[in-house]
C-alpha positions as CSV (number, residue, x, y, z in Angstrom):
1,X,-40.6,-19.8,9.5
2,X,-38.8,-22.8,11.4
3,X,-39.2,-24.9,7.7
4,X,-37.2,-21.9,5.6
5,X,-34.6,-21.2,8.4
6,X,-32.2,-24.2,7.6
7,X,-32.5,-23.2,3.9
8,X,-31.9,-19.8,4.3
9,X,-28.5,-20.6,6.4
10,X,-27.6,-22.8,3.2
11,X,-27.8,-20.4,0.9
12,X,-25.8,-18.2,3.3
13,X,-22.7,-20.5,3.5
14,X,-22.5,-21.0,-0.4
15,X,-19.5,-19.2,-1.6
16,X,-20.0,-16.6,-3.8
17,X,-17.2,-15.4,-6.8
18,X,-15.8,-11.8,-6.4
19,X,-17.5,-9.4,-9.0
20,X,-21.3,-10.1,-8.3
21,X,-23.7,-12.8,-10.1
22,X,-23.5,-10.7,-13.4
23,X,-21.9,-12.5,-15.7
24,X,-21.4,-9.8,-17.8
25,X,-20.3,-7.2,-15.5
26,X,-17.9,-7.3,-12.9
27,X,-18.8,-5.2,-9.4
28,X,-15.9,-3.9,-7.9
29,X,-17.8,-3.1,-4.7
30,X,-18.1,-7.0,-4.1
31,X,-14.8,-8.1,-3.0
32,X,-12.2,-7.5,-1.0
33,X,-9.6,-5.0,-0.4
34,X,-6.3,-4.3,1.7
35,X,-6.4,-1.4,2.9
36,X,-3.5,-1.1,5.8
37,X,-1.1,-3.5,7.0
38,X,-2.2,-4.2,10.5
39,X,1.1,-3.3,12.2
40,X,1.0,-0.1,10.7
41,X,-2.1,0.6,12.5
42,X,-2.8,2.6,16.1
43,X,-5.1,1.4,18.2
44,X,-5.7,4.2,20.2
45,X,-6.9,6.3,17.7
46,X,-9.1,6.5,14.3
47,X,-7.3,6.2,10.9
48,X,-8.8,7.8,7.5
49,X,-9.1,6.2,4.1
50,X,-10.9,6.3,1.0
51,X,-12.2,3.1,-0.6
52,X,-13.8,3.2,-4.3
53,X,-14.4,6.9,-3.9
54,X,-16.1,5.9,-0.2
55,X,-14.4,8.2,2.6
56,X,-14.2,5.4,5.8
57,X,-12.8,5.3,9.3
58,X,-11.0,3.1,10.3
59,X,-10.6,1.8,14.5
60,X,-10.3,-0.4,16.7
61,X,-13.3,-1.8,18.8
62,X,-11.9,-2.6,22.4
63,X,-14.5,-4.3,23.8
64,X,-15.3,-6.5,20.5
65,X,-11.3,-6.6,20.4
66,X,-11.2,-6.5,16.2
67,X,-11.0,-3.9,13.8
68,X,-14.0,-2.0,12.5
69,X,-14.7,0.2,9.6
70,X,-17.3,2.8,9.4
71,X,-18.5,5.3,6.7
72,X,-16.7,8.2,7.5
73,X,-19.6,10.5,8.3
74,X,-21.7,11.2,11.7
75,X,-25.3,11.3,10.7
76,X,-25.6,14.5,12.8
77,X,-24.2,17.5,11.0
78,X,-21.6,15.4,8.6
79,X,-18.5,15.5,10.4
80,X,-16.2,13.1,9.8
81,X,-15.4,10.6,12.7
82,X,-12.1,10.1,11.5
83,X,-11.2,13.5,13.6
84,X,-13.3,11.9,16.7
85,X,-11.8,9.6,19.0
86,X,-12.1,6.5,20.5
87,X,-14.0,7.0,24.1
88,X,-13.8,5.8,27.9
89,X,-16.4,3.2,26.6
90,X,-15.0,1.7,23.9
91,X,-17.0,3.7,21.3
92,X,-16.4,6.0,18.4
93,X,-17.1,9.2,19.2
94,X,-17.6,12.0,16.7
95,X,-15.8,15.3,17.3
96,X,-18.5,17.7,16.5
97,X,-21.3,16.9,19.4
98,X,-20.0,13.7,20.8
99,X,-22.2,11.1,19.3
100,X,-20.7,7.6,20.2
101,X,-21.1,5.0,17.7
102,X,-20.2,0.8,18.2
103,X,-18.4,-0.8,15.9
104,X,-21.8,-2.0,14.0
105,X,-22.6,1.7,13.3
106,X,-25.3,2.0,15.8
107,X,-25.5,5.0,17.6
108,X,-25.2,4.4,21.6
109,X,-25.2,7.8,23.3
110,X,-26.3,11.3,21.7
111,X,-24.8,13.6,24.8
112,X,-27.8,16.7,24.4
113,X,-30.8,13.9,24.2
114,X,-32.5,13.6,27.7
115,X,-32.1,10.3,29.8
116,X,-35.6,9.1,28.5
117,X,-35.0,10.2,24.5
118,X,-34.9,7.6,22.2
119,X,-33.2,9.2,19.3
120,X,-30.2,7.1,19.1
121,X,-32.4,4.4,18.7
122,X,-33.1,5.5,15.2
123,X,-31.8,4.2,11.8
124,X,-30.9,7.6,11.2
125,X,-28.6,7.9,13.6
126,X,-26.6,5.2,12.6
127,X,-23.4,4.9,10.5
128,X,-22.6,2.3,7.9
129,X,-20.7,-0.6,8.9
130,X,-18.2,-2.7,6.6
131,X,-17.3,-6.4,7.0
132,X,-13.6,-6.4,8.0
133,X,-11.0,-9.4,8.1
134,X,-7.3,-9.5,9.2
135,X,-5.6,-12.5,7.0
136,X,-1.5,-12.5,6.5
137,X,-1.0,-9.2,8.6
138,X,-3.1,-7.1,6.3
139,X,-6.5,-5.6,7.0
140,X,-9.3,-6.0,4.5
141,X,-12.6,-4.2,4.1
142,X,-15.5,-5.4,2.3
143,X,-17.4,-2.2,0.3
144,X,-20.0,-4.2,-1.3
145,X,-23.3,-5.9,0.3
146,X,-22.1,-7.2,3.7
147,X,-24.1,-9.9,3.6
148,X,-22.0,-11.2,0.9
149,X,-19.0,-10.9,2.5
150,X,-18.5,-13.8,4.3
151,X,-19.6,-16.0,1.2
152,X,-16.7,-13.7,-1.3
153,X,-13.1,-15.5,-0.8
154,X,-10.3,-13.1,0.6
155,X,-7.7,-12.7,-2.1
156,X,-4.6,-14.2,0.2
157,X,-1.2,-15.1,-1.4
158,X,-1.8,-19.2,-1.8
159,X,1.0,-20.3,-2.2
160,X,2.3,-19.2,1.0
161,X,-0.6,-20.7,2.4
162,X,0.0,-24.1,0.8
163,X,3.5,-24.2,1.7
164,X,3.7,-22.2,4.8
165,X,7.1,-23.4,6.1
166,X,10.3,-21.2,5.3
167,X,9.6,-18.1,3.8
168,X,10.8,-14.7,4.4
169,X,8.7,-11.6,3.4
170,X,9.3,-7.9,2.8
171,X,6.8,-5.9,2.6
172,X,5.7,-2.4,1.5
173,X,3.0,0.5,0.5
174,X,2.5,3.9,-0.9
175,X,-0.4,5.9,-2.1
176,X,0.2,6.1,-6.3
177,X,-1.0,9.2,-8.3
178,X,-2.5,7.0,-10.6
179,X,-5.4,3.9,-11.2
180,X,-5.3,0.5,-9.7
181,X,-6.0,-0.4,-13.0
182,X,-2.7,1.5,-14.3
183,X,-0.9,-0.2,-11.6
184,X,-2.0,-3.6,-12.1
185,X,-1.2,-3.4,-16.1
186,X,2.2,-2.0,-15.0
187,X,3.1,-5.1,-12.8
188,X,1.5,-7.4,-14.7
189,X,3.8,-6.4,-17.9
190,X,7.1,-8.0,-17.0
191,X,9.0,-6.5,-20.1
192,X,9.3,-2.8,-18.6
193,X,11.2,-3.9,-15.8
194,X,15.0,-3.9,-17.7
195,X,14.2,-0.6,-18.9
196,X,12.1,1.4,-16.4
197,X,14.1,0.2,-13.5
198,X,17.6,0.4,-14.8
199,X,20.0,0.0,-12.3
200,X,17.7,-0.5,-9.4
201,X,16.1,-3.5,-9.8
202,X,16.5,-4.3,-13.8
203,X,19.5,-4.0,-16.1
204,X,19.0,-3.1,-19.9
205,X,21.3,-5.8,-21.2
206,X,18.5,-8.1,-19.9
207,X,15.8,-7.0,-22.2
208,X,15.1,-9.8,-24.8
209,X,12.5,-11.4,-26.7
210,X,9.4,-12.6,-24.2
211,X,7.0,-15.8,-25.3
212,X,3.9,-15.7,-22.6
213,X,1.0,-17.6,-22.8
214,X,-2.2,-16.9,-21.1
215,X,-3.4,-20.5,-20.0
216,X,-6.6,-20.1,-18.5
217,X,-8.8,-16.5,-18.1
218,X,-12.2,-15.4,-17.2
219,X,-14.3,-12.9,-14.9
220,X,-12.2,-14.0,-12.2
221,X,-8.5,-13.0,-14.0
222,X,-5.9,-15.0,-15.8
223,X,-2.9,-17.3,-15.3
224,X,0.0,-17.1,-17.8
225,X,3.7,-19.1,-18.1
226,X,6.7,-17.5,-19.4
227,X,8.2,-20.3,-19.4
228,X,12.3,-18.8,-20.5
229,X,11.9,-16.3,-17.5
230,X,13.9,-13.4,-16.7
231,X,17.5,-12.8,-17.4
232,X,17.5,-14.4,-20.9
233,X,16.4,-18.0,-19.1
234,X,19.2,-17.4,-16.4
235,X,16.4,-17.9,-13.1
236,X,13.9,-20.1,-14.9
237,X,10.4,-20.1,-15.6
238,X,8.1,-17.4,-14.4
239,X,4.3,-17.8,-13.6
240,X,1.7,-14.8,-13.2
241,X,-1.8,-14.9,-11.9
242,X,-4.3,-12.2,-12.0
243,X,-7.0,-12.5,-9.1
244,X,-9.5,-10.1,-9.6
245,X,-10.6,-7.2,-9.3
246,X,-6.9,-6.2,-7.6
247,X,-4.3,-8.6,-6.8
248,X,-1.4,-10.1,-9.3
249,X,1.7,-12.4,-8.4
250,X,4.6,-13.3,-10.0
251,X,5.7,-17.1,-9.2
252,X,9.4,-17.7,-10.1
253,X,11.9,-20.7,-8.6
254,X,15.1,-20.5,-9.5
255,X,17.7,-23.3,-8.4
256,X,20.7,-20.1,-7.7
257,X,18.3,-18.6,-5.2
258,X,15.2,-20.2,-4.3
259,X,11.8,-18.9,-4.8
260,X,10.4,-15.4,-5.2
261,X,7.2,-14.3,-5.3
262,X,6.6,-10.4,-6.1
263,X,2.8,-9.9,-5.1
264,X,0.6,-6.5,-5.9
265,X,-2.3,-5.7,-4.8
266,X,-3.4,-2.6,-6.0
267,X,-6.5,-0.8,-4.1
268,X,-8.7,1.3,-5.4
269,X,-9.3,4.7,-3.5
270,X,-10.4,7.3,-6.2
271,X,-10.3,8.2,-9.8
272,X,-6.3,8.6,-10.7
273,X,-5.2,7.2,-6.7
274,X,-4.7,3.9,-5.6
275,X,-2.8,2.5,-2.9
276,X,-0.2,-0.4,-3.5
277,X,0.5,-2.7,-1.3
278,X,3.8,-5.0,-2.4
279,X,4.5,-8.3,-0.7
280,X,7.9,-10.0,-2.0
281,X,8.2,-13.2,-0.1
282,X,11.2,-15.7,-0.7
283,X,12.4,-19.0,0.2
284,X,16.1,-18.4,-0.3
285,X,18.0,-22.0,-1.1
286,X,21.0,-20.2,1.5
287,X,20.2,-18.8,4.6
288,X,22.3,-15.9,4.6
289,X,19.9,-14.0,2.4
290,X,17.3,-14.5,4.8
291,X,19.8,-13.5,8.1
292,X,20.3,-10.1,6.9
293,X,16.7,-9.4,5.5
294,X,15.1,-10.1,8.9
295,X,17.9,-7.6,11.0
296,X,17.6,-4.6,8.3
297,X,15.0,-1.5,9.9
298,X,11.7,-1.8,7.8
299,X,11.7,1.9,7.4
300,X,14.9,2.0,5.5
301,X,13.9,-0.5,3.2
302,X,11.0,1.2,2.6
303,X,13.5,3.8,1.3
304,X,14.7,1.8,-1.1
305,X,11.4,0.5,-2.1
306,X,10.3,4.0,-2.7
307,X,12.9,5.0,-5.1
308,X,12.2,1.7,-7.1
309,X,8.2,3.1,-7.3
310,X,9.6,6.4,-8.5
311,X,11.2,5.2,-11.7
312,X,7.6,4.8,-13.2
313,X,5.9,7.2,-11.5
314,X,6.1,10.4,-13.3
315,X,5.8,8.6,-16.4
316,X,2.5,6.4,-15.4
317,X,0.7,9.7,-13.7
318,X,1.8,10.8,-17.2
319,X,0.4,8.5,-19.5
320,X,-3.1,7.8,-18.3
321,X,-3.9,11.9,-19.5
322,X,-2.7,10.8,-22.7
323,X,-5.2,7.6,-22.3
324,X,-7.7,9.9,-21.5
325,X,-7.5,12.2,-24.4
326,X,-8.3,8.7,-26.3
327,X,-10.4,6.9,-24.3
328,X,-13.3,7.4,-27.4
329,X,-10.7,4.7,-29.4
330,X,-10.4,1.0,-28.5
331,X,-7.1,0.1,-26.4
332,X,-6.0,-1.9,-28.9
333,X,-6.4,1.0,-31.3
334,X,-4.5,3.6,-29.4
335,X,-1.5,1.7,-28.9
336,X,0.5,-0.6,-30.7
337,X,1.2,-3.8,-29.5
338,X,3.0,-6.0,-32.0
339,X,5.0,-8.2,-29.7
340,X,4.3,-12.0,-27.5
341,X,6.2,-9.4,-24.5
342,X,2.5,-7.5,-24.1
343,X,0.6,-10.5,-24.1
344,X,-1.0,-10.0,-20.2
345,X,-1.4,-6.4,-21.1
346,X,-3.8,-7.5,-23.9
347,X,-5.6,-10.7,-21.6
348,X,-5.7,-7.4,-18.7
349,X,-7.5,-5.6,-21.2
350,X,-9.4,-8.0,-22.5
351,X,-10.9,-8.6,-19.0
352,X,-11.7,-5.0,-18.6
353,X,-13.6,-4.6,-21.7
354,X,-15.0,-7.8,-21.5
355,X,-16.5,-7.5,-18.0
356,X,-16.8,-3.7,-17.8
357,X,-14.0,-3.9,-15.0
358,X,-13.7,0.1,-14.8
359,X,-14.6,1.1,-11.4
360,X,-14.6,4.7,-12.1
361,X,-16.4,4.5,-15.8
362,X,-17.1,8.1,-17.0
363,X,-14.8,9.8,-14.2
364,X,-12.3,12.2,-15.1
365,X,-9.3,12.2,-13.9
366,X,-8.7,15.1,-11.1
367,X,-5.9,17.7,-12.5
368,X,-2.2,16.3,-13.7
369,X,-0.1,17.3,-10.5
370,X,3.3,18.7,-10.2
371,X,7.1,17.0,-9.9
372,X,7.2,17.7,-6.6
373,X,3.9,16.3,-5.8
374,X,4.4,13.4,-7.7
375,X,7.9,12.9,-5.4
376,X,6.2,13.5,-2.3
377,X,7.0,10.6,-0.1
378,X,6.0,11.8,3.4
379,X,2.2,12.3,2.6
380,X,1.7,9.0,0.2
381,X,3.9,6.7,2.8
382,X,5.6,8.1,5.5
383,X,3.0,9.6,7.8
384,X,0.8,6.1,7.4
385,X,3.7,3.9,8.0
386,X,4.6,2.7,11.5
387,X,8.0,2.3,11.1
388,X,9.2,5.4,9.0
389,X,7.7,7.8,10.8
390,X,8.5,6.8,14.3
391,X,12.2,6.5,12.1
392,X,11.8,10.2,11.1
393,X,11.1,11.3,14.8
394,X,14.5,9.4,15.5
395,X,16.3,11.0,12.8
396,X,15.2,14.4,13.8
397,X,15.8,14.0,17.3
398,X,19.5,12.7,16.3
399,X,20.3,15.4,14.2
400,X,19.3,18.2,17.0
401,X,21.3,16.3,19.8
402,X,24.4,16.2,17.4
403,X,24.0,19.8,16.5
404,X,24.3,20.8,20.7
405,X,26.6,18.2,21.1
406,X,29.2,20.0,18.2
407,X,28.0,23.7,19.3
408,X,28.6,23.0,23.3
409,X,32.1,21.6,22.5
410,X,32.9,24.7,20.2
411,X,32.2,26.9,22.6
412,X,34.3,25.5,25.1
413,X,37.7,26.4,22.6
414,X,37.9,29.9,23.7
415,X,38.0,29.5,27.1
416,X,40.5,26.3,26.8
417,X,42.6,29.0,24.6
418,X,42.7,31.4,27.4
419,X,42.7,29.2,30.2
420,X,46.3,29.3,32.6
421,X,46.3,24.6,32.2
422,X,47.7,22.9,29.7
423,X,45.6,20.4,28.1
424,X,46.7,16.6,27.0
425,X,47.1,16.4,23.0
426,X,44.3,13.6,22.8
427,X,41.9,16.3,24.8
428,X,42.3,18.4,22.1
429,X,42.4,16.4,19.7
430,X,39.0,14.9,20.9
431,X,37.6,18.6,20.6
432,X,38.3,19.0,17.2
433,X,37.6,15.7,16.3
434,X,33.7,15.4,18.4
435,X,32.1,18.4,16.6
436,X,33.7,17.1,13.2
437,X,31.9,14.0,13.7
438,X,28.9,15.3,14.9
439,X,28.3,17.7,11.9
440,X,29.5,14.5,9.6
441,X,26.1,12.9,11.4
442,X,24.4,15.8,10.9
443,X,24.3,16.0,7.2
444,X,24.0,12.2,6.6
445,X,20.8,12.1,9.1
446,X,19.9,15.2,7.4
447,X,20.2,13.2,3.5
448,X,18.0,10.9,4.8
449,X,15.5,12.5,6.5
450,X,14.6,14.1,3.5
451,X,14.3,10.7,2.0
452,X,11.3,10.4,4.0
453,X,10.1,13.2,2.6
454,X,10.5,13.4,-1.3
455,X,11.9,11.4,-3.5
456,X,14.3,12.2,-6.4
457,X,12.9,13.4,-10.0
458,X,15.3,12.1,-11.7
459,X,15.8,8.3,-12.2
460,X,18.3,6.0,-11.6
461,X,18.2,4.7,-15.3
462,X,18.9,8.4,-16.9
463,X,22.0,9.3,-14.8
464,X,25.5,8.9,-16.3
């Protein structure tokens, strides 16, 4: 035993490449996934998510002091710990019969067992634990065998990590109606953006031919040049990488404002859902850019970067039915792609034929939703995010004090009418003026509350 120890620790340090040892296949249950920003996250109780069709919980261990994640499912009667709570000792406890769980998964105190039972003790009673790991304020999870995990590279953004100094970094998510894999060939295709996002983030006027070259590819993604670059050559050249299974970047530098990086990462949760995280971090060449990114509210940026996720949404949720109904033709077969500007759709493609990269092979896709659904904002962002909702709580709060405030002054007219004194003009003035204002804060706090809760069908691009 003491000859094979040293050897087995060896083999465990050896790094491993996401996707499994196949070489023909890759495993999208061996690697990593983001799947909440860490700020975004309450301690104090248990948060729900679905990972490659796997409902987990997500908590935080007290006593280990680090975030765990368990399959979301007591091995008593099925319940999901997600609707437990987080106990006097530090444990997990499931909602139904009060089973407490550590953050290992192993069961530490079944309440209805006498003091001498040994139930708990049981691999039945225990709950699956994933490997978890906190790198650049995001939370990843681990699905596949955990004792690969720590031998499978976290998919970080590298750049920032080689040259940490000086950059400035927005950041966003929101739960898409469609497939990471949808997602992912959507960002990775840099020619919709003029188009789709008309007068958002893109201008027609823009769109022009595209030369890209994919420079390097394999199991483990692509890297590709464009070396004009957006706006006709204006910003310079533009490099993408694809790390698989789920994370792309765009690397541009340009010398009127610095660099930019737009990063993706798209996580799987189900057949036709996926959850996008979007990182855009900059090193402006001025620092006036950077001043008023760091003072605006996250929450209403997150407005803004909701409506930019809306222009392709419909269209996206859309378009993989149509897939669908051909999904017995080759890609290539189903849609035309004459031009250099597709080239990383075709090497995305490629990879997903070539290394059976589907990680829902077979599935259908659950039933095409409605407009409204499709615009929901409150349900695929605002109730997971830690800065709009507490902002919608503010807003609403706002909006009833102004309300009072412009009905209690109202009310006061009569009797000032009637009243034997005689008032000073800027008295009165000041009550006609108060509840004027009040009900002009009403209706702008009322516009965007409902920003946090739907978004608008229409786009942006196809208004006059």
């Amino acid at each position: 035993m003491t000859a094979t120890h040293p050897e087995r620790l060896a083999k465990s340090s050896v790094p491993l490449a996401a996707g499994g040892p196949d070489p023909q296949r890759f495993d999208w249950f061996e690697a990593w996934y983001p799947v909440h920003y860490v700020e975004d996250l309450d301690k104090a109780k248990p948060t729900r998510f679905t990972l490659l069709g796997q409902d987990v919980v997500i908590w935080w261990e007290p006593t280990a002091k680090t975030w765990r994640v368990l399959a979301d499912q007591c091995p008593h009667r099925l319940a999901p710990l997600s609707e437990g709570r987080i106990n006097e000792a530090g444990q997990l406890e499931c909602p139904y019969h009060g089973w407490a769980f550590s953050g290992e998964g192993l069961c530490e105190h079944i309440p209805q067992q006498p003091p001498q039972g040994e139930a708990h003790r049981s691999n039945r009673a225990c709950v699956a634990s994933m490997p978890t790991d906190v790198r650049q304020g995001l939370l990843f999870v681990y699905p596949g065998k955990p004792e690969n995990a720590a031998r499978v590279e976290v998919p970080i953004i590298d750049p920032v990590v080689a040259e940490p100094d000086g950059w400035v970094m927005l950041n966003t998510f929101r739960d898409l109606p469609y497939d990471a894999l949808t997602l992912l060939e959507n960002v990775l295709d840099a020619s919709h953006i003029p188009y789709t996002h008309h007068k958002t983030v893109g201008k027609r006027e823009n769109a022009a031919p595209m030369q890209m070259d994919v420079v390097s590819s394999g199991k483990q993604g692509f890297q590709g040049v464009w070396p004009e670059g957006p706006r006709k050559g204006a910003l310079g050249t533009q490099h993408t990488t694809f790390v698989a299974p789920a994370l792309m970047y765009h690397d541009l530098t340009s010398k009127q404002f610095g660099r930019t990086l737009t990063v993706v990462y798209a996580t799987p949760m189900r057949k036709g859902e996926c959850r996008l995280f979007a990182r855009f971090p900059f090193k402006f060449s001025s620092k006036l850019p950077a001043f008023f990114i760091k003072r605006t509210p996250r929450w209403f940026s997150h407005v803004g970067n909701n409506r930019v996720l809306e222009d392709d949404q419909i269209f996206l949720h859309l378009q993989e039915r149509l897939l669908e109904k051909e999904q017995h033709r080759p890609y290539a077969q189903s849609c035309y792609l004459p031009t250099q500007a597709d080239r990383y759709v075709v090497a995305f493609r490629k990879w997903i034929s070539d290394f059976e990269a589907n990680p829902f092979e077979g599935e259908p896709l659950p039933p095409e939703q409605s407009i409204d659904m499709l615009m929901d904002r409150y349900g695929s962002h605002t109730k997971h995010c830690g800065s709009c909702g507490p902002a919608l709580k503010r807003i609403q709060a706002i909006r009833k004090g102004a309300i009072v405030l412009s009905a209690a002054i109202w009310s006061l007219v009569p009797l000032l009418v009637v009243s034997p004194w005689t008032i000073p003009w800027w008295a009165g003035a000041s009550l006609t003026a108060v509840p004027l204002l009040a009900g002009a804060l009403w209706l702008w706090l009322g516009d965007l509350e409902q920003k946090l809760y739907k978004g608008d069908p229409t786009p942006p691009r196809n208004l006059s």
